[in-house]
N, C-alpha and C positions, 0 to 999 in steps of 0.2 A: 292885611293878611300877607306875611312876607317869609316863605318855606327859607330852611338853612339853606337848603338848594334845589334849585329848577332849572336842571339842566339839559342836555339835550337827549339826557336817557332818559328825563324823569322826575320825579319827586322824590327830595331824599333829606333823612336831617337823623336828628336823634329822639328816640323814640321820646314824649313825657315831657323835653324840652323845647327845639323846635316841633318838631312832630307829634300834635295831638289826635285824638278820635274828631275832635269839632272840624279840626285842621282837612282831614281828610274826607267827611262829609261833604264838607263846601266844594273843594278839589272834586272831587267827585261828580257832585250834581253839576257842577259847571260841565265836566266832560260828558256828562249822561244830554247836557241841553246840545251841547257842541256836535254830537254825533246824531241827536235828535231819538223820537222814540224806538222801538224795538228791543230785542235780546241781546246782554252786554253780559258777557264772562267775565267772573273774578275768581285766581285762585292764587295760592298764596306758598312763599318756602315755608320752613318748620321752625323758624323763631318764634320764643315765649309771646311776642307782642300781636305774630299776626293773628291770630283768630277774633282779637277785639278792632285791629284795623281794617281787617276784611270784615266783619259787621260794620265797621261805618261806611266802607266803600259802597258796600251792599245798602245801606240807609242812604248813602249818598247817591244813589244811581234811582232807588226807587222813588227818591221824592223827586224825580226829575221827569218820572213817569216810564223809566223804563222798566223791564221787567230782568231780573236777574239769573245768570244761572251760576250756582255754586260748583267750581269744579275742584271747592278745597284746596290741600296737598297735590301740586304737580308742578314739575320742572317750567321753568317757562317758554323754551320751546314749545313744551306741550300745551300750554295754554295758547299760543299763538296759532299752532298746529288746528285744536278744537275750534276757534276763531272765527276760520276762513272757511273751515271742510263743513261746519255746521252752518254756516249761512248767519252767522249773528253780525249785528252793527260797530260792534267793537269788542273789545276787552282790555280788561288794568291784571296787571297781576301785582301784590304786594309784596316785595321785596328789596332791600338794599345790598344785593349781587352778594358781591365778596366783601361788604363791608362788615364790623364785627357787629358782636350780639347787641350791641345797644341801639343800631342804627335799623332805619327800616325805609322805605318809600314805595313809590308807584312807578310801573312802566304803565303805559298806554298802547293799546297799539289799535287799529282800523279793522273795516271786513275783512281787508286783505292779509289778514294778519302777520302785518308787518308795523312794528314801530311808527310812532309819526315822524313825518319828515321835517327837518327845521323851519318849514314853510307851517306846516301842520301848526307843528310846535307852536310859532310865533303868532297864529291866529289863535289857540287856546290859552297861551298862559294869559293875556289879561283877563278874559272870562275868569278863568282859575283864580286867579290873585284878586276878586271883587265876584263872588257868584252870586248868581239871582236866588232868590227865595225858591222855596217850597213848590210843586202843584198843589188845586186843591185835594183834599182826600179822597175825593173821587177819580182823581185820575193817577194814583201812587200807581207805582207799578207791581209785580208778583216777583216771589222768590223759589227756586228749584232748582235742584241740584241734580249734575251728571258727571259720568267717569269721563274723564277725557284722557287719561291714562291709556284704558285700552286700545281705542283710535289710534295714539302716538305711537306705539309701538306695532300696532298691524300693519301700518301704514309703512314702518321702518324696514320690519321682518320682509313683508312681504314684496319690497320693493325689489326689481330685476338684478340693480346692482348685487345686492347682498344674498337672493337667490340663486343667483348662478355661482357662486364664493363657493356653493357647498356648505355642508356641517359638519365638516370635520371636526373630531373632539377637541376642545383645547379647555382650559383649566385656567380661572381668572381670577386674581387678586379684582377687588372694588373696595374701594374709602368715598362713599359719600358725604363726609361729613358731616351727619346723621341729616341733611337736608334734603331739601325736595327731590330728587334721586335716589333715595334709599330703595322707595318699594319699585320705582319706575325703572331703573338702570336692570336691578337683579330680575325684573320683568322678561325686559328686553333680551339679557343675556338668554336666558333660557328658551324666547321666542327662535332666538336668533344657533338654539342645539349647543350653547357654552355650559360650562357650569362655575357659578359664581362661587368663590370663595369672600367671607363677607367681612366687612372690619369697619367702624361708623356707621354701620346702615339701621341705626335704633331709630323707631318712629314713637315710642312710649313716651306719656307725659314726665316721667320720672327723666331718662337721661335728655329728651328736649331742656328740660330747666335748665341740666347743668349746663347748657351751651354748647358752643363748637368744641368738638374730642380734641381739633387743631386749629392752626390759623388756616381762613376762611380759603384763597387762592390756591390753586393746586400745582404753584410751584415745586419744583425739583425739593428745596429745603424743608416742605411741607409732606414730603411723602416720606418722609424717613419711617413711621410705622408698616407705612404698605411695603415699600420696598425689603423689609425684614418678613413679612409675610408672603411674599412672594420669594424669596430663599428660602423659609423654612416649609413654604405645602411645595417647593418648586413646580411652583404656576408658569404655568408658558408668559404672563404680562399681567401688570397691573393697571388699574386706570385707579384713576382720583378725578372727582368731579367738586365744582364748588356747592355753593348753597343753592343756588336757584339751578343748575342742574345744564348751563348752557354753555359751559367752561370744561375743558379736560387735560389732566396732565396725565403722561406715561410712565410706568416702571419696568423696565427690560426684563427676559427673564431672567438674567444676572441677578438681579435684584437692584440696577441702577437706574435712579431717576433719570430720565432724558429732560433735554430744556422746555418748554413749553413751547418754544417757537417751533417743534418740530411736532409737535400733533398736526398741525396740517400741511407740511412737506409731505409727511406717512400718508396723510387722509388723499391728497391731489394723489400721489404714485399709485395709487389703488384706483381710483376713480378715473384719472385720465388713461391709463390702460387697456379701457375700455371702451369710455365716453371722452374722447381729448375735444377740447375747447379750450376758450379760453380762461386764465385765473384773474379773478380779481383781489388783493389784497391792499393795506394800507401802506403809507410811506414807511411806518416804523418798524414793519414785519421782516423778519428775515430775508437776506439774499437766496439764500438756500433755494428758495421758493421760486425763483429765474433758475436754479439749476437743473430741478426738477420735473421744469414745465420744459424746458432746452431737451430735456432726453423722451422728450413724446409730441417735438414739436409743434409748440404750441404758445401762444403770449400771454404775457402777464402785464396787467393793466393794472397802476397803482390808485388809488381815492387818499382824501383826506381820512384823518382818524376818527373811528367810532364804525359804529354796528349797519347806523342807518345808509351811511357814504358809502359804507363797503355793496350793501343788497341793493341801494341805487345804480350802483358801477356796474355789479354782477348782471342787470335786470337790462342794463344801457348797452353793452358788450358779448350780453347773448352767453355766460359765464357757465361753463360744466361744474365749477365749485368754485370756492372762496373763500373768505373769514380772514380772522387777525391773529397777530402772532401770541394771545395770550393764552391759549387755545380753543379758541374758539374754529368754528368747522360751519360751513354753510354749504346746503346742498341742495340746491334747487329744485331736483326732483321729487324732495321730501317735503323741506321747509323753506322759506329766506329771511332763516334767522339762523344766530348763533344754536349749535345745536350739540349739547356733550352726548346724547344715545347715537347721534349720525355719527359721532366718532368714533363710537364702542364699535357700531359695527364696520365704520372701515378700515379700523387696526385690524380684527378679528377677520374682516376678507383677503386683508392683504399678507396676513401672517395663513390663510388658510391655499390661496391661492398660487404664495413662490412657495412654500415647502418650505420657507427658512426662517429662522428667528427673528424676532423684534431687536436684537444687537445687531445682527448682520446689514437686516432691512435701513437701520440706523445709520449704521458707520460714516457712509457716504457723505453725510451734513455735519458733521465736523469741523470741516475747514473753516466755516464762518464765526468768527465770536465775536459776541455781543457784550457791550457796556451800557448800561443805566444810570443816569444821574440825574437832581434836581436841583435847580439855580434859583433861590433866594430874590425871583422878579416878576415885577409885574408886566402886565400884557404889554403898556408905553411904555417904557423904559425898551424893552426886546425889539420892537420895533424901531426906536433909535437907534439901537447898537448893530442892529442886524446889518448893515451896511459893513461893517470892520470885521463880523463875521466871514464875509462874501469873500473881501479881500486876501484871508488867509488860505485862501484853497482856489487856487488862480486854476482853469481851466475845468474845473467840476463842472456837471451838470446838476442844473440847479432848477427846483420845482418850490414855485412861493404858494403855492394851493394851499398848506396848513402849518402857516410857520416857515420854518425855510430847511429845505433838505438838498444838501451836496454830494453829490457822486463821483468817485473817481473810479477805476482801473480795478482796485483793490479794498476801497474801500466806502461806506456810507456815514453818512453825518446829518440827524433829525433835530432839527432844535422845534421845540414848538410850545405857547403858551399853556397851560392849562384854563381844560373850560370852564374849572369848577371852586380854583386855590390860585394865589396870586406868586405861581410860581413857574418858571420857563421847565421843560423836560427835556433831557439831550438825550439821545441814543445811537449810539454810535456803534460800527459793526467794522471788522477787516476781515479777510482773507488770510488764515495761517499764522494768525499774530490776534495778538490783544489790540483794541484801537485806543489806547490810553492817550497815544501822542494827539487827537484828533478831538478826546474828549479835554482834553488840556488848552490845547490852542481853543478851543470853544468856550470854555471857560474865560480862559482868560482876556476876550475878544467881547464875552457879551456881559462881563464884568469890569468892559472897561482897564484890566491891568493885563496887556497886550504886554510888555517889559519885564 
């Protein structure tokens, strides 16, 4: 038994071809043995495929003798949220994040309702990849279903930060992309005295079929419907959330998409205001995010890449917030996961608390641009070259924790393998400039044509 992928988020592949219903039973009852008996949460985003993978999750969990709770449709935040606060032994939520409509998988996560930890990880996938049989029928476990919904959001609403914001009126573009977010987001907006203007937030079996409205990530290029809805109701902001609901991108009320890397520059200046600590983010996240923490005195502590590194870092450093620059938002108070409702409400506290717009609030983080690219390598080969990488950037500050990332003055340089595609990731950022010359010499350094 060998998933397309089992990585350090999870279970993922294509639905029919790697990813079957048998596929995900066995998956299953291994992590139902791994976590041992009691109540384990399953719930799932709004792709055609999951209500028959969530029945086998759910078969997979019972015949292992736990007993199940169905929390359906919810962001996964929220399922992580219901988790921990209801006292159960685990929970899987069924989804393939931002992957498109053919693809699907598994997160996992503990009591704590946090993800496992690569430690985690690496004690369950072989259980996973060879599971034990069945209980006997006597000892299958029970199925029952709760909102976990409402909790997530009372929990959000009601939280000091976001209560003391006020509710001041403001007027909100939403694109959920008809995914797990649709009913939870427009929830929350209204818990939280907004009023949501709506666009993707269909939960009906009809436009489920037809798929994503958009591509699935809530990048700047992906918001071009909201950000014309947010011009034409002139909504004070837009958000765009992904499919599982733990991801957020911005729309000004210009009507201009902001980068993604600044949903949580926006999220920390609202939150350290109040609560200053320290931030944790990863190596590939924006600078911006030392600027930000620098104007309420405070540090910012980098981890390797991923979700689980970053809420280790945050949990290790005693962190007032956190997350990655894709926008993802973590808030301790709330959840220690990536969280797109924690972000709704701290655009909506921080635009309700300066008086000023979501452009104005913005402007500031500009100076840093960002480049992306991917190099045609595997993991040994990057590690060979990675030395002649070193040499082109004589006096950087250099962190090997995930890959290799260089620092100068002015500007940053991430090279790192992928955990999942036999391909190296560069990312590179300057100050006041394009970092093109930086993503070049890297290139040409970890491909060996240095001349």
């Amino acid at each position: 038994m060998k998933p397309a992928v089992f990585g350090f988020s999870g279970l993922r592949g294509r639905v029919g071809l790697d990813l079957t219903p048998e596929l995900i039973t066995g998956v299953t009852r291994a992590f139902g043995f791994h976590l041992g008996a009691g109540r384990v949460a399953v719930g799932r985003d709004t792709r055609v495929s999951g209500p028959s993978l969530a029945a086998a999750a759910a078969a997979g969990l019972t015949s292992a003798g736990c007993d199940v709770v169905d929390a359906g449709v919810c962001p996964t935040p929220t399922l992580l949220h219901y988790t921990r606060t209801a006292g159960l032994r685990g929970g899987i939520v069924v989804t393939a994040s931002h992957n498109p409509e053919e693809w699907n998988g598994l997160k996992f996560c503990g009591p704590d309702g946090r993800f496992l930890s690569p430690d985690e990880l690496a004690r369950f996938r072989p259980l996973a990849l060879d599971p034990p049989g069945p209980v006997g029928w006597d000892r299958s476990g029970s199925l029952t279903a709760a909102d976990a919904v409402a909790g997530h959001v009372a929990a959000i609403a009601g939280e000091e930060l976001f209560r003391a914001a006020g509710r001041g009126s403001l007027r909100i573009g939403m694109d959920a992309v008809n995914g797990a977010a649709a009913e939870a987001g427009p929830a929350l907006a209204r818990a939280l005295g907004l009023e949501p203007v709506l666009l993707n937030c269909a939960t009906d079996a009809e436009s489920l079929r037809r798929g994503f409205p958009r591509p699935p990530e809530p990048t700047p290029g992906h918001l071009a419907d909201l950000a014309v809805l947010v011009r034409r109701e002139r909504l004070d902001f837009g958000i765009g959330f992904d499919p599982d609901g733990d991801r957020a991108g911005l729309v000004d009320e210009t009507g201009t998409p902001l980068p993604e890397e600044w949903t949580l520059c926006l999220a920390c200046r609202f939150v350290l205001a109040r609560f200053p600590g320290p931030v944790v983010t990863n190596l590939s996240t924006t600078r911006a995010v030392e600027d930000v923490a620098a104007e309420f005195g405070v540090p910012v502590f980098r981890t390797p890449v991923g979700e689980v590194q970053v809420s280790a870092g945050m949990e290790r450093h005693g962190a007032a917030i956190g997350g990655e620059g894709n926008g993802g938002v973590i808030l301790p108070r709330v959840n220690f996961t990536r969280d797109g409702l924690v972000a709704l409400a701290c655009i909506a506290g921080l635009i309700r608390t300066s008086g000023r717009p979501l452009s104005q609030l913005a402007a500031g983080l500009g100076d840093w641009r960002m480049v992306k690219t991917k190099l045609d390598l595997d993991a040994d080969r990057f590690v060979r070259r990675a030395g002649a990488l070193r040499t082109l950037f004589p006096g950087a500050k250099l962190d090997e924790s995930d890959g290799l990332r260089l620092e100068g003055e002015d500007f940053w340089l991430h090279a790192r393998p992928s955990n999942t595609e036999p391909l190296v990731r560069v990312i590179a950022e300057a100050r006041d400039r394009a970092p093109d010359p930086e993503i070049e010499r890297a290139r040409r350094a970890l491909t060996g044509k240095e001349q």
